[in-house]
C-alpha positions, 0 to 999 in steps of 0.5 A: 167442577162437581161440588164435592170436589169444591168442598174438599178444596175447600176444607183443605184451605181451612174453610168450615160448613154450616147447614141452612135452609133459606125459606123463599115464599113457600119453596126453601132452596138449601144452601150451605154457609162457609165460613173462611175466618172472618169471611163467609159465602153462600154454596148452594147444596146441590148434591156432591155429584152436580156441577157447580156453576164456574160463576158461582165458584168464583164468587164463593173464591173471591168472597172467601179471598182465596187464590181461584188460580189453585182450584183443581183442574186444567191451569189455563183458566181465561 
């Protein structure tokens, strides 16, 4: 799933988005906070064209305790 359909998704669901920067050693790698209630997760910023990792979607639904079974896209997940 291309990360700006991830975060339409998420949005439609009441979710909001926080810039950040994590500063590693010497290399900053950017991600986004998003914050769902009283829950927050991590999505890294990859651009709005990338594919996200299904992994990393997952997570971020489980973190955020949100339904992964309503993600756009084919109905017949494993």
């Amino acid at each position: 799933m291309e990360s700006a359909t991830f975060r339409k998704w998420l949005a439609e669901r009441g979710c909001r988005f926080e810039a950040g920067r994590d500063t590693i050693e010497t290399h900053g790698h950017a991600y986004v906070t998003v914050h769902r209630e009283d829950k927050r997760a991590i999505l890294p910023d990859l651009g709005t064209k990338k594919a996200l990792d299904p992994r990393v979607i997952r997570q971020i639904v489980d973190e955020l305790g949100l339904d992964w079974n309503e993600l756009p896209g084919p109905t017949s997940r494993v």
